[in-house]
VOBA-1610 file (N, C-alpha, C; in pm, whole numbers, padded with zeros to 5 digits, always signed):
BEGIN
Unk-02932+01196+02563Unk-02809+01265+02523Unk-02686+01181+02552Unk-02686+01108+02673Unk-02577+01068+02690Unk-02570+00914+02628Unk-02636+00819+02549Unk-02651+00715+02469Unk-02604+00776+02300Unk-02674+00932+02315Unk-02616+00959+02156Unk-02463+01006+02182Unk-02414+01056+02260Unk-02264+01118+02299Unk-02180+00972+02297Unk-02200+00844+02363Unk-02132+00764+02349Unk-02146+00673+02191Unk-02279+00674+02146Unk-02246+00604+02022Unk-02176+00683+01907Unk-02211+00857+01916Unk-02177+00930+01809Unk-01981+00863+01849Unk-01933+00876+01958Unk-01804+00861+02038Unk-01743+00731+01973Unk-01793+00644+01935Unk-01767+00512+01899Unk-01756+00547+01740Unk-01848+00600+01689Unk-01842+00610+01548Unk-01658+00676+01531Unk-01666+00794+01605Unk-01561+00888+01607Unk-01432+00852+01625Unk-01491+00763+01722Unk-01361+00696+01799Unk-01271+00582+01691Unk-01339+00512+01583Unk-01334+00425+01487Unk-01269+00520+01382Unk-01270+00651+01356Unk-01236+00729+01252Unk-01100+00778+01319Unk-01096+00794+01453Unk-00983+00835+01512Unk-00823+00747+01540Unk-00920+00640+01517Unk-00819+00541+01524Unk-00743+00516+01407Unk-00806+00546+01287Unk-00727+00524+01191Unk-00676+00648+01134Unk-00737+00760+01216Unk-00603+00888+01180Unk-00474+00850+01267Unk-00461+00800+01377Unk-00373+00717+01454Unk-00297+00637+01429Unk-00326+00517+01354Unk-00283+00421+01323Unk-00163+00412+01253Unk-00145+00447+01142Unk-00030+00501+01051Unk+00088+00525+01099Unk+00059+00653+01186Unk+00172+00673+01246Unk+00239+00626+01407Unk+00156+00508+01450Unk+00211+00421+01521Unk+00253+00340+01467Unk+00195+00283+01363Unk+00245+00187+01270Unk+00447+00244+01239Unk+00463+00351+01193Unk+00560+00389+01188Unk+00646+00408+01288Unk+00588+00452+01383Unk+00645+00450+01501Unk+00742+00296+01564Unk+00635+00249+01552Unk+00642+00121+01622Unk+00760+00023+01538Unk+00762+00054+01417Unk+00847-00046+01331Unk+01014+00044+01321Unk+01031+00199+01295Unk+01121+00287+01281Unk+01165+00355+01402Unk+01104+00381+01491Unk+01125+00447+01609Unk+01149+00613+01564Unk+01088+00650+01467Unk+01094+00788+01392Unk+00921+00825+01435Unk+00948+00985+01460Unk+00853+01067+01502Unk+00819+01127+01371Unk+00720+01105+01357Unk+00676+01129+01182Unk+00554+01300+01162Unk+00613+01393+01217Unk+00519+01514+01224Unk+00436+01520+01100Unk+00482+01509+01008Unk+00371+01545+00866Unk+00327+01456+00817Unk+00286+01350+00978Unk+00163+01283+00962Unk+00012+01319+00941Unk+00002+01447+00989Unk-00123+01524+00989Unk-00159+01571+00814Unk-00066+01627+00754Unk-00004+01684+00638Unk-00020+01590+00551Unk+00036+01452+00524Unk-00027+01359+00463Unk-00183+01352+00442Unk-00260+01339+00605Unk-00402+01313+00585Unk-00415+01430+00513Unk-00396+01542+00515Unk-00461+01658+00472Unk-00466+01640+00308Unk-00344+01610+00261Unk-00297+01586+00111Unk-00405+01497+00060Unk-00449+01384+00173Unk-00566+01279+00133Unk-00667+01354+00099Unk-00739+01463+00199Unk-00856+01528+00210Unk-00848+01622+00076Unk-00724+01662+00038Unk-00759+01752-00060Unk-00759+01685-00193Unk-00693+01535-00184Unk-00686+01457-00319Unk-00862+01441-00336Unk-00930+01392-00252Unk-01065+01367-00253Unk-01102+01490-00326Unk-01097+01554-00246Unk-01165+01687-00252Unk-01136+01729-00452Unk-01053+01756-00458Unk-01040+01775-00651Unk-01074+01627-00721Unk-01102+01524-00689Unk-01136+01419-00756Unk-01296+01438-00731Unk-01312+01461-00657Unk-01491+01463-00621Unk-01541+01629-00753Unk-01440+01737-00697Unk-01511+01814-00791Unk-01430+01822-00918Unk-01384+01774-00954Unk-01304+01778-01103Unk-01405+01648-01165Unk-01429+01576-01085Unk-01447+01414-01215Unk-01551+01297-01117Unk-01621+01362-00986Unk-01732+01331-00947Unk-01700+01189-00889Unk-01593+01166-00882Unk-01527+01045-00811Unk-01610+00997-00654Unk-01652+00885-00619Unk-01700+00876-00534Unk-01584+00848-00409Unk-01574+00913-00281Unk-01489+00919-00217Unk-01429+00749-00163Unk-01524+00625-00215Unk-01468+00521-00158Unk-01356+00466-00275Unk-01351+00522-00408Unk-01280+00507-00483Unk-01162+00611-00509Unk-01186+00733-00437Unk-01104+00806-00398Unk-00987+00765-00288Unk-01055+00677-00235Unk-00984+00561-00125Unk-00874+00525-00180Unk-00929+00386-00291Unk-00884+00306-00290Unk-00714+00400-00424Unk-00732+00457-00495Unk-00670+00559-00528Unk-00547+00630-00468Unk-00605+00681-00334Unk-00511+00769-00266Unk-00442+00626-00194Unk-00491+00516-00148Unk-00381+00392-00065Unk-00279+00362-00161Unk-00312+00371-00293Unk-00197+00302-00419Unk-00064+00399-00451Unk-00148+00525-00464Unk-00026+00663-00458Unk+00039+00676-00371Unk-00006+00677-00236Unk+00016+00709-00113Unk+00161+00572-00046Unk+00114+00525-00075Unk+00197+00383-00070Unk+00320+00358-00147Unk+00328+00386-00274Unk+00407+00444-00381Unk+00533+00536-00359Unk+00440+00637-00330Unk+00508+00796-00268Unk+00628+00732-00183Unk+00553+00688-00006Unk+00586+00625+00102Unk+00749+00563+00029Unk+00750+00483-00038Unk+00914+00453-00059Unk+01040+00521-00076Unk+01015+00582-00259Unk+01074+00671-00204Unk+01134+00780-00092Unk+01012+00831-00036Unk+01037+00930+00112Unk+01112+00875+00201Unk+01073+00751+00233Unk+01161+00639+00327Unk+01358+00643+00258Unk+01332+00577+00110Unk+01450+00561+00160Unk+01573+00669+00095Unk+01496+00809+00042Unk+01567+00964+00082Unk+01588+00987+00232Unk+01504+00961+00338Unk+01553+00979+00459Unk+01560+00907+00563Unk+01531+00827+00593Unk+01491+00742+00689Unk+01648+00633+00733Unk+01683+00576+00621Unk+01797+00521+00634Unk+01898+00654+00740Unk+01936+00735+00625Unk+02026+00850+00716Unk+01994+00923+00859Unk+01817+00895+00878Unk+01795+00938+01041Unk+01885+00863+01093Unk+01823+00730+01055Unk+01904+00624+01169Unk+02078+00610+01159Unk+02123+00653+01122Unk+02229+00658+01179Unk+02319+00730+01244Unk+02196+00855+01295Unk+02237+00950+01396Unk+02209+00907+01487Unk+02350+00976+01626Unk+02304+00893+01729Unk+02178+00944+01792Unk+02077+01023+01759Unk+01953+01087+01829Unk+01897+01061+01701Unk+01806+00966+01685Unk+01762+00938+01550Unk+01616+01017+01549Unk+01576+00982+01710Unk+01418+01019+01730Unk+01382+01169+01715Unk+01495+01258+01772Unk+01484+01353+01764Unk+01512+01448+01679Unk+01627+01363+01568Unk+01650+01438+01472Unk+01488+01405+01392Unk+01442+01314+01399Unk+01313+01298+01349Unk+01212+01391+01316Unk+01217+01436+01458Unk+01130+01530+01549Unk+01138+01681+01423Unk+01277+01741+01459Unk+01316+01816+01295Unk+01274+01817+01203Unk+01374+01710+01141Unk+01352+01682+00962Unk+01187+01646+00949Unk+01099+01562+01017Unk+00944+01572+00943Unk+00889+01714+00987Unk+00957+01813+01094Unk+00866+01925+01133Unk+00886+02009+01015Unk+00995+02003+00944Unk+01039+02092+00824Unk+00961+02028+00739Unk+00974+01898+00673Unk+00864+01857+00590Unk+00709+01857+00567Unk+00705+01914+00670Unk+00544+01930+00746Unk+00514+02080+00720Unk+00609+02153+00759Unk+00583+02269+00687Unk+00611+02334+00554Unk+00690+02255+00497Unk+00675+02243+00338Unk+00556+02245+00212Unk+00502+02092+00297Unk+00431+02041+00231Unk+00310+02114+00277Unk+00283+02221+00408Unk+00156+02303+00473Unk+00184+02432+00317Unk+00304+02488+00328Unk+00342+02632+00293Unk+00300+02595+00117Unk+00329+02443+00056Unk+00335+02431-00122Unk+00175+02438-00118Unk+00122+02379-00029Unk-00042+02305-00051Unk-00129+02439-00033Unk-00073+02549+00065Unk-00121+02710+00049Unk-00132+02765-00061Unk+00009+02791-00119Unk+00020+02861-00238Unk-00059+02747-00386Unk-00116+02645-00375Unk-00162+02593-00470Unk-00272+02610-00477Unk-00343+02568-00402Unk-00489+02616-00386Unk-00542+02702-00298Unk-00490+02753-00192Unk-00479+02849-00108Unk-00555+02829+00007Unk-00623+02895+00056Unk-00627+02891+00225Unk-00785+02897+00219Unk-00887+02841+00151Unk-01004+02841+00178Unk-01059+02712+00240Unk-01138+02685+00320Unk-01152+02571+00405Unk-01258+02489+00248Unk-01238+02349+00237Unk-01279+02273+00129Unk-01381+02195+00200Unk-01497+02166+00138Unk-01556+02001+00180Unk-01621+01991+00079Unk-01708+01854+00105Unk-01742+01790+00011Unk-01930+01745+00083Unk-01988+01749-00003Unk-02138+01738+00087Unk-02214+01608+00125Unk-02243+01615+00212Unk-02249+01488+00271Unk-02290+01346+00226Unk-02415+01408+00111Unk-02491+01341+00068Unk-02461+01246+00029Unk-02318+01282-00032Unk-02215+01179-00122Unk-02207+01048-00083Unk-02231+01054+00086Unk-02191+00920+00115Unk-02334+00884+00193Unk-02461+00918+00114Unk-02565+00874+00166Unk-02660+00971+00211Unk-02812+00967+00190Unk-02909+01066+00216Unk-02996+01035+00328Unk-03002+01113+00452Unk-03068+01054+00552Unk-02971+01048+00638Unk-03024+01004+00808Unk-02927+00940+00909Unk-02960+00800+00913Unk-02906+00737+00964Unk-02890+00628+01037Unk-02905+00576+01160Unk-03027+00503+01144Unk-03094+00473+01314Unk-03032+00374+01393Unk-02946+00394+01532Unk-02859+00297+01559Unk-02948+00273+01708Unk-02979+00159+01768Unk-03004+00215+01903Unk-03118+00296+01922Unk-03211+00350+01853Unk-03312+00453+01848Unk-03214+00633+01852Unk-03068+00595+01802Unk-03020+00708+01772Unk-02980+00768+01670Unk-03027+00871+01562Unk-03010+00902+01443Unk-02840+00996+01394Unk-02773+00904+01350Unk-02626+00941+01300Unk-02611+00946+01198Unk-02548+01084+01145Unk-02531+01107+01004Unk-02489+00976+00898Unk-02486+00968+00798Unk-02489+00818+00716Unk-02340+00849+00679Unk-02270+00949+00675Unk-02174+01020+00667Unk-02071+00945+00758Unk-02133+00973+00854Unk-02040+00903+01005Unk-02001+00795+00988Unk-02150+00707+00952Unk-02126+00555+01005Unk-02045+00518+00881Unk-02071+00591+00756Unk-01985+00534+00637Unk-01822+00572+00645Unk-01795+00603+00695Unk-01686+00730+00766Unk-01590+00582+00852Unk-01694+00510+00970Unk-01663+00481+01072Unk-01617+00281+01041Unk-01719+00301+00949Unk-01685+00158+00881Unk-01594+00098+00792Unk-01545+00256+00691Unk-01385+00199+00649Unk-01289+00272+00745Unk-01336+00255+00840Unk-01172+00313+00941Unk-01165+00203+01002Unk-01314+00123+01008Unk-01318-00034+01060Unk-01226-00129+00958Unk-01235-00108+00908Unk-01213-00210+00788Unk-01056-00208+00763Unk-00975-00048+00706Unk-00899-00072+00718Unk-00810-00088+00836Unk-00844-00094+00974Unk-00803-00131+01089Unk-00761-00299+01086Unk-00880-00367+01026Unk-00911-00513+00990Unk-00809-00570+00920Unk-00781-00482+00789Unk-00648-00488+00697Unk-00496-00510+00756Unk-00482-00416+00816Unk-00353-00441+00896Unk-00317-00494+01010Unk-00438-00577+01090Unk-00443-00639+01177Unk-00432-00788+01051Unk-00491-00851+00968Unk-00429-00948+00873Unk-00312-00918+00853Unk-00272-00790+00774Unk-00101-00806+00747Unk-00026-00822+00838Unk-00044-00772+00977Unk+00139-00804+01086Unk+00072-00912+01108Unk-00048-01020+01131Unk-00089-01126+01238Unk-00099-01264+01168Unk-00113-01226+00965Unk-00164-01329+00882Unk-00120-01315+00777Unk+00010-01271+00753Unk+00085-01303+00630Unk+00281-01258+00695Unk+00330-01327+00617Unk+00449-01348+00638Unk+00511-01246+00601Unk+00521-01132+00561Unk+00568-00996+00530Unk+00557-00944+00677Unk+00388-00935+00749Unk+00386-00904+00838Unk+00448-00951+01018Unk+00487-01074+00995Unk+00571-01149+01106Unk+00675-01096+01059Unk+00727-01078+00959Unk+00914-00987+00970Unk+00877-00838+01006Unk+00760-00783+00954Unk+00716-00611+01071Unk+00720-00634+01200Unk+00654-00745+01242Unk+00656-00780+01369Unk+00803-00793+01439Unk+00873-00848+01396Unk+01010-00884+01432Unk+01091-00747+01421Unk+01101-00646+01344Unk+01174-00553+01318Unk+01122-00467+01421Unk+00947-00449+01449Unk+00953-00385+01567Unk+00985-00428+01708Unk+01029-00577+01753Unk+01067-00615+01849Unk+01197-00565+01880Unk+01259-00592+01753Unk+01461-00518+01781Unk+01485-00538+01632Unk+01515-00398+01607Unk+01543-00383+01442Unk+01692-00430+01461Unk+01820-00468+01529Unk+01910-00487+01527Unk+01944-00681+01496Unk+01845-00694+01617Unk+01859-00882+01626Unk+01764-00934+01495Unk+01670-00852+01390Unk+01621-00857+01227Unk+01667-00847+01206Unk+01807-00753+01177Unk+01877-00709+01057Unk+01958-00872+01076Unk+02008-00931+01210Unk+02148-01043+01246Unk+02064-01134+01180Unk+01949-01163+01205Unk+01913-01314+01133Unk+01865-01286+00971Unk+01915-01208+00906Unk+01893-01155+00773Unk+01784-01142+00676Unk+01692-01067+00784Unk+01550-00964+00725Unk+01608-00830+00655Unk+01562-00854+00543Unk+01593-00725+00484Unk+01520-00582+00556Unk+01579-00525+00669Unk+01476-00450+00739Unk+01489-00331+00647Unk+01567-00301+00591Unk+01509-00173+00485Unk+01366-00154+00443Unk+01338-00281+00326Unk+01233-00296+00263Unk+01116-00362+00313Unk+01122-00396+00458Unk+01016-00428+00530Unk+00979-00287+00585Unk+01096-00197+00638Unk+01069-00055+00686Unk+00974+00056+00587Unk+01051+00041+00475Unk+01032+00105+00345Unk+00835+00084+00359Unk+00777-00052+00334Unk+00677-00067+00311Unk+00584-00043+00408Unk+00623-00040+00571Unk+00580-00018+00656Unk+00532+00154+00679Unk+00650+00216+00635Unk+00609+00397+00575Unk+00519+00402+00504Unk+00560+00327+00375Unk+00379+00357+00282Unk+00302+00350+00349Unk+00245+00250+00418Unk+00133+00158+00454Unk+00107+00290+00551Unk+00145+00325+00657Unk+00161+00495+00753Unk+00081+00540+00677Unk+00186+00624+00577Unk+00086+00782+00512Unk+00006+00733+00417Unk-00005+00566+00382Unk-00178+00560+00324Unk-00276+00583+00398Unk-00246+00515+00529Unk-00350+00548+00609Unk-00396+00664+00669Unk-00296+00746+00637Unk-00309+00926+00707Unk-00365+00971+00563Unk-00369+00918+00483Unk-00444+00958+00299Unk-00568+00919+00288Unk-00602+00760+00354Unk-00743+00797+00318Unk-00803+00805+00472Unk-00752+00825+00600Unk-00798+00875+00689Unk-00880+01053+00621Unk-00762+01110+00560Unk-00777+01262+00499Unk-00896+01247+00402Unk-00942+01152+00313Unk-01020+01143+00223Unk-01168+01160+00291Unk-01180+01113+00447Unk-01324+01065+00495Unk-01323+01196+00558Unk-01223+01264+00602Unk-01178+01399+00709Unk-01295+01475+00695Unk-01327+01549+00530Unk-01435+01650+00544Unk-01615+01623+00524Unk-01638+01488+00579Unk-01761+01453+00627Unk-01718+01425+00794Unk-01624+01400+00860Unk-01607+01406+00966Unk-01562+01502+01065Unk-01483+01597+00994Unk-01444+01707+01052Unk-01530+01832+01005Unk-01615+01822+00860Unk-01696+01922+00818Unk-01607+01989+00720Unk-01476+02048+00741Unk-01388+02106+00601Unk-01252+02107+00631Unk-01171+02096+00565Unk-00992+02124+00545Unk-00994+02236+00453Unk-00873+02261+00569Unk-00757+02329+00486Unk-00583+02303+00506Unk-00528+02381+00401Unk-00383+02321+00478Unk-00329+02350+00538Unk-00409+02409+00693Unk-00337+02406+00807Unk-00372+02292+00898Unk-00441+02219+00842Unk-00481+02098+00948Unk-00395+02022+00973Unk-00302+01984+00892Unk-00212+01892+01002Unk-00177+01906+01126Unk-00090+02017+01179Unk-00116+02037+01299Unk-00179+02009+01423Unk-00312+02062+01389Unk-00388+02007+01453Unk-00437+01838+01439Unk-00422+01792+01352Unk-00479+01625+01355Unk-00364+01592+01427Unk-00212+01639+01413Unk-00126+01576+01457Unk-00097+01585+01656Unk-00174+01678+01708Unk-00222+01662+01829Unk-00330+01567+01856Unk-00420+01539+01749Unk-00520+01434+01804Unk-00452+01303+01777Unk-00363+01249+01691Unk-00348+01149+01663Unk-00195+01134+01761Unk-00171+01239+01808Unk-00063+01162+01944Unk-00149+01130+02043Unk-00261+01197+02095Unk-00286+01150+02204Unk-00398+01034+02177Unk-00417+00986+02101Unk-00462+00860+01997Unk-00327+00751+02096Unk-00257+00759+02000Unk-00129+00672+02015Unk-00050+00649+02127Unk-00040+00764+02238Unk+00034+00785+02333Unk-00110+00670+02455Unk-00240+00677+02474Unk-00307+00655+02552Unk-00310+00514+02508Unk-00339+00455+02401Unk-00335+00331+02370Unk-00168+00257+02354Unk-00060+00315+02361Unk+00067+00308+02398Unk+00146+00304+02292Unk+00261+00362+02266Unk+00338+00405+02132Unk+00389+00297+02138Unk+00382+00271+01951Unk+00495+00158+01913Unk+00377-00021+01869Unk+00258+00068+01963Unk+00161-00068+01971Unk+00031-00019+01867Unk+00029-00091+01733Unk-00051-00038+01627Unk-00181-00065+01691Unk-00204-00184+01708Unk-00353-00215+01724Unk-00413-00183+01882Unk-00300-00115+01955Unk-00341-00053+02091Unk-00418+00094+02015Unk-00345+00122+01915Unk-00436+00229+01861Unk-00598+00234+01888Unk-00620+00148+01876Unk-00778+00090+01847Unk-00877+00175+01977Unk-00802+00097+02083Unk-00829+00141+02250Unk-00849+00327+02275Unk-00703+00328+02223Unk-00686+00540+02238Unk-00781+00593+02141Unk-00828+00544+01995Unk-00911+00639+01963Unk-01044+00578+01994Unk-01045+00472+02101Unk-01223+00492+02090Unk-01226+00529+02232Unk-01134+00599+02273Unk-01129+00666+02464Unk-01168+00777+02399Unk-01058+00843+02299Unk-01056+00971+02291Unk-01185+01001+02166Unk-01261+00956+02138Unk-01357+00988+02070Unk-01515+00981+02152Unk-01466+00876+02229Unk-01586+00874+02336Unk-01548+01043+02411Unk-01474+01026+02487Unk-01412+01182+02516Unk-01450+01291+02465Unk-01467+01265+02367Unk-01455+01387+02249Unk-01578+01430+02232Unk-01658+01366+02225Unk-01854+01306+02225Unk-01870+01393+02358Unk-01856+01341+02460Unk-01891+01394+02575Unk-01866+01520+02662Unk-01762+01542+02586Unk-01720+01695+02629Unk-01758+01775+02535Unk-01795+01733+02408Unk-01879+01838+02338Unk-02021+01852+02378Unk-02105+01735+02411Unk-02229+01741+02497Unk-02230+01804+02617Unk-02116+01776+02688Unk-02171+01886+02777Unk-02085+02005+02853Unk-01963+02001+02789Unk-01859+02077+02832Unk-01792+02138+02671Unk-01881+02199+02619Unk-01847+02229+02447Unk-01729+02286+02463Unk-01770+02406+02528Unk-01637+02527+02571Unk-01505+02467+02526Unk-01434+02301+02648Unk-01353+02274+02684Unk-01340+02182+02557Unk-01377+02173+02446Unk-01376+01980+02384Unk-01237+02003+02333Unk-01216+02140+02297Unk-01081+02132+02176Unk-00960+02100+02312Unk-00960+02109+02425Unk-00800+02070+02459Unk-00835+01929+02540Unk-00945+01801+02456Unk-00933+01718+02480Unk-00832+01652+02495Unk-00742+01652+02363Unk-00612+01641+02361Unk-00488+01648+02432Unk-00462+01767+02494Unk-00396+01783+02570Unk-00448+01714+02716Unk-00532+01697+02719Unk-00591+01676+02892Unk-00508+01538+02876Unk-00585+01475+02768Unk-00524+01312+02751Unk-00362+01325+02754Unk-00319+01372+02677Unk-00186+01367+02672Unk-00097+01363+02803Unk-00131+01480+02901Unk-00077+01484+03014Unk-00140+01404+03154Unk-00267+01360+03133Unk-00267+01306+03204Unk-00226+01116+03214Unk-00203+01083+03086Unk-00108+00954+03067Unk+00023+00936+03111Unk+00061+01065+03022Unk+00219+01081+03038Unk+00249+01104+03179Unk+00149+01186+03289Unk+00209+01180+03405Unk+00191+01039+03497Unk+00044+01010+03452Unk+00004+00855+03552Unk+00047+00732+03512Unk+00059+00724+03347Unk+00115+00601+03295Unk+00184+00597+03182Unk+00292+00653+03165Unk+00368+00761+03072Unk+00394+00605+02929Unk+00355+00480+03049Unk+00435+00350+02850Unk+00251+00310+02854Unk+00172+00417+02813Unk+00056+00374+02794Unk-00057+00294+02872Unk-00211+00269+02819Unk-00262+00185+02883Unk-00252+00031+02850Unk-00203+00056+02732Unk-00161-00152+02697Unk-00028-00125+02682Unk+00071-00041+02753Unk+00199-00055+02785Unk+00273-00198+02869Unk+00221-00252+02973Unk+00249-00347+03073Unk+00243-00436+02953Unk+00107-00509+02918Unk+00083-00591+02835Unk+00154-00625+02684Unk+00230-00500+02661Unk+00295-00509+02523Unk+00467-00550+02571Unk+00510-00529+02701Unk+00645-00523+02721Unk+00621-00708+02789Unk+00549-00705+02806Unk+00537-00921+02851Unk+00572-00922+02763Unk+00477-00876+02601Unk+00465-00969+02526Unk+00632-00993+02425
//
């Protein structure tokens, strides 16, 4: 039990990270608290979801689909609001607001459209059988699940580390002020840095109902508690610390459903407060402020 709790944890933990990711990514480059980050993935899960039953779309092309829209979208949204956060003097918190209203917008339109029945999609889709890892059998679901959350993790670790778009992200999240003086267009590095966010909260949402089992559109919310304490444990602002927080909190997640089921749902919170009180700038906090 406890070899399948940590590998199922790793699979999980790999899917968690890239519901995470996005919105550290945003974080980290805007210093904006992006609530209908959850709400995005969900929009992903339900784009799948009518492409799979309208036109039999296979969900990895449902992927690649929802990153192009999603990315698209991302500009516009950015620069209707994002410019004007920042130039309040509480930018973070007006943040905190304006996406909580957008978050419930986009929960209250996505109700009245298709309404409030929980959706999925069957597993098979992404493979018949489990998958023997270790002498441990994991849905094919999972590992297919776990391998493009790998992958696109892989993606944006090339863009900030191996292309030159991504060294000016890099720079804008060091001090968006001393980018703007040596004349980075930080708008349109910001701008693209949002897409790149709620793609990844889109096709995080696309893999959601083989990993979570079904959506509806109240899930943001809730993802948006798992994917802070994602971000907050691996340390805000630090994308690829992401990596670290969701494979804690998925290992976590594994293990308190094995053997503490009762308790698994306020995994979240446990993490949350117990960072914020013992090491409130994360666990690769020290290491990111050297750098």
């Amino acid at each position: 039990m406890l070899i399948g709790a940590l590998l199922s944890g790793l699979v999980f933990g790999l899917y968690f990270t890239l519901v995470g990711l996005g919105l550290n990514l945003v974080f980290g480059v805007m210093r904006i608290v992006n609530l209908a980050h959850g709400d995005f993935l969900m929009l992903g899960a339900f784009a799948a979801y009518w492409m799979f039953a309208l036109f039999g779309l296979h969900p990895l092309y449902a992927a690649l689909a929802v990153l192009v829209v999603f990315v698209v979208l991302g500009l516009p949204i950015y620069y209707l609001i994002v410019p004007r956060l920042q130039m309040a003097r509480d930018a973070e918190m007006l943040s905190i607001i304006l996406f909580f209203g957008l978050s419930q917008m986009i929960e209250a339109v996505t109700s009245i459209a298709f309404g409030t029945t929980e959706r999925s999609i069957p597993g098979r889709v992404l493979g018949t059988g489990p998958v023997t890892i270790l002498g441990q059998r994991l849905p094919s679901a999972w590992v297919f699940g776990a391998a493009v959350s790998a992958i696109a993790v892989a993606c944006v670790y090339l863009y900030l580390y191996r292309t030159r778009l991504g060294s000016l992200t890099r720079a804008v999240m060091v001090s968006r002020d001393e980018a703007l003086a040596t004349g980075i267009d930080v708008h349109r590095v910001s701008a693209l840095a949002f897409g790149i966010g709620i793609a990844l909260a889109g096709i995080a949402g696309v893999f959601a109902p083989f990993m979570l089992g079904s959506v509806t559109p109240a899930l943001g919310p809730e993802i948006n508690v798992a994917a802070f304490a994602v971000i907050v444990v691996g340390t805000l602002g630090n994308p690829l610390g992401t990596v670290l927080g969701g494979i804690i909190y998925g290992v976590g997640l594994m293990l308190m459903q094995t053997y503490f089921s009762s308790w698994a749902n306020i995994l979240p919170n446990l993490l949350l407060i117990a960072v914020l009180l013992f090491r409130p700038e994360g666990l690769l906090g020290r290491a990111t402020r050297r750098a």
